[in-house]
N, C-alpha and C positions, 0 to 999 in steps of 0.2 A: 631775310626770312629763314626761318630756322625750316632744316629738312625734317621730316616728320618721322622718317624711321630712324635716324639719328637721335632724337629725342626721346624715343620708344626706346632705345639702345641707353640711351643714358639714366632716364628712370628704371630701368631692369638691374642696371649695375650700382643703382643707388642703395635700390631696396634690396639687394645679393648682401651687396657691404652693412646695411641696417643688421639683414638678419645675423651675419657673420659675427658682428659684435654680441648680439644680445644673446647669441648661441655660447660665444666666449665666456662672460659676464654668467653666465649661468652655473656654466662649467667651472668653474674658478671658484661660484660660492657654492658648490654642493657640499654638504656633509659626507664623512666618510662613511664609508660602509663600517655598520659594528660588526667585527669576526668574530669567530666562536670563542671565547676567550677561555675556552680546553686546547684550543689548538695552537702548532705552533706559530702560525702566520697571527694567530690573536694575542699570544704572551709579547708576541714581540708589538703588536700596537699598542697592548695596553702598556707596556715598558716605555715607548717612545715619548706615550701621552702623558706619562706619572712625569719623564723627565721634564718635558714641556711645562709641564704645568708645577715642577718646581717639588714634587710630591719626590723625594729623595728616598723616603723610605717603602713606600710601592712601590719605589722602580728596584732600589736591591734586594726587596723579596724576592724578585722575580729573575733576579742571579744567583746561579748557582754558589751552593758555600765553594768548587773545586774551581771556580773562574778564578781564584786568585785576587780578588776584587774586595774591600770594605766599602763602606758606607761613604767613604772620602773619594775615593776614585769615582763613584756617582755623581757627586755632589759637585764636584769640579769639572766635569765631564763641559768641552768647551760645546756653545751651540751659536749657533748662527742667528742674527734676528728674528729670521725667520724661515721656515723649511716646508718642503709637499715631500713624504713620503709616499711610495706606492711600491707594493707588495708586487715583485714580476714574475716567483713561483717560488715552490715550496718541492724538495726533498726529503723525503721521510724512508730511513731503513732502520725498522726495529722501534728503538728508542734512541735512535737519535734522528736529527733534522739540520737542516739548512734551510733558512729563508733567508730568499734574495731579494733587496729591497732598490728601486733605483730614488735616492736621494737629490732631490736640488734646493741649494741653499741658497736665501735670500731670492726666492722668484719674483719680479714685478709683478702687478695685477693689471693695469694697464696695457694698454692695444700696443703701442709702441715702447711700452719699459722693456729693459733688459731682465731675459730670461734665469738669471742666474746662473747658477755653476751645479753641474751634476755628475754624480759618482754612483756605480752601485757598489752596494756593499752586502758582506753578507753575517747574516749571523749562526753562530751554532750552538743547536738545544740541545739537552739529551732528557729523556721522561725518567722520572726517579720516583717511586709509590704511586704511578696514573698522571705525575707531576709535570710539564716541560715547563724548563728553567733554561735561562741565558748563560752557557758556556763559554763563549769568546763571540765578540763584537770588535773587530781592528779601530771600529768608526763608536765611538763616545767613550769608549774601556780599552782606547790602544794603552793605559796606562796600568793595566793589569798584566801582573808576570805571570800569576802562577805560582809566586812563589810565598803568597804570604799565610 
């Protein structure tokens, strides 16, 4: 004979775990937020999403000509199969910025996959005619000197 608040205990912990997944599975497929793509937390998503999506030449518009940077140092730029960026604050004095981004590369989507590997990193803009442009990125442009 099964105990009866035992049972009450086990379906409570069933339907905790149901919703814990589908609360996951949720989370996992939301869309990003669009930032204001005047600001600098925006220049650097939509940088992220040019590179993503292979768009080489909207992602080095949106680097400064003094990064030191051509059109090859984007293009080459190594990326992981796959990545979740998330914006964890923004620095701004004058015209210039730091956005700090916390990176994990290659995350499972799965309940029990491995979470992948995570870094943050940051970047620095400066605004030039109302403009904010990517001035150094250690993480896709560590191959920009500066000196070209």
């Amino acid at each position: 004979m099964i105990n009866r608040p035992s049972a009450v205990l086990a379906t409570l912990v069933g339907v905790v775990a149901i919703l814990a997944v589908a609360a996951a599975v949720v989370v996992a497929n939301r869309d990003a937020p669009a930032l204001d793509a005047a600001s600098p937390e925006g220049v650097v998503q939509t940088y992220l999403e040019a590179v993503l999506a292979g768009d080489d030449d909207e992602a080095f518009d949106l680097v400064s000509s003094t990064a030191g940077c051509d059109a090859s140092d984007v293009s080459t730029a190594y990326l992981p199969d796959t990545l979740r960026v998330v914006v964890l604050g923004t620095e701004v004095d004058g015209d210039e910025a730091v956005v700090r981004v916390d990176v994990t590369e290659n995350p499972g989507n799965g309940l029990f996959e491995d979470s992948g590997w995570s870094h943050e990193e940051r970047f620095s803009l400066r605004r030039t005619g109302g403009v904010w442009q990517i001035e150094a990125s250690p993480w896709l442009l560590f191959g920009c000197t500066g000196e070209k």
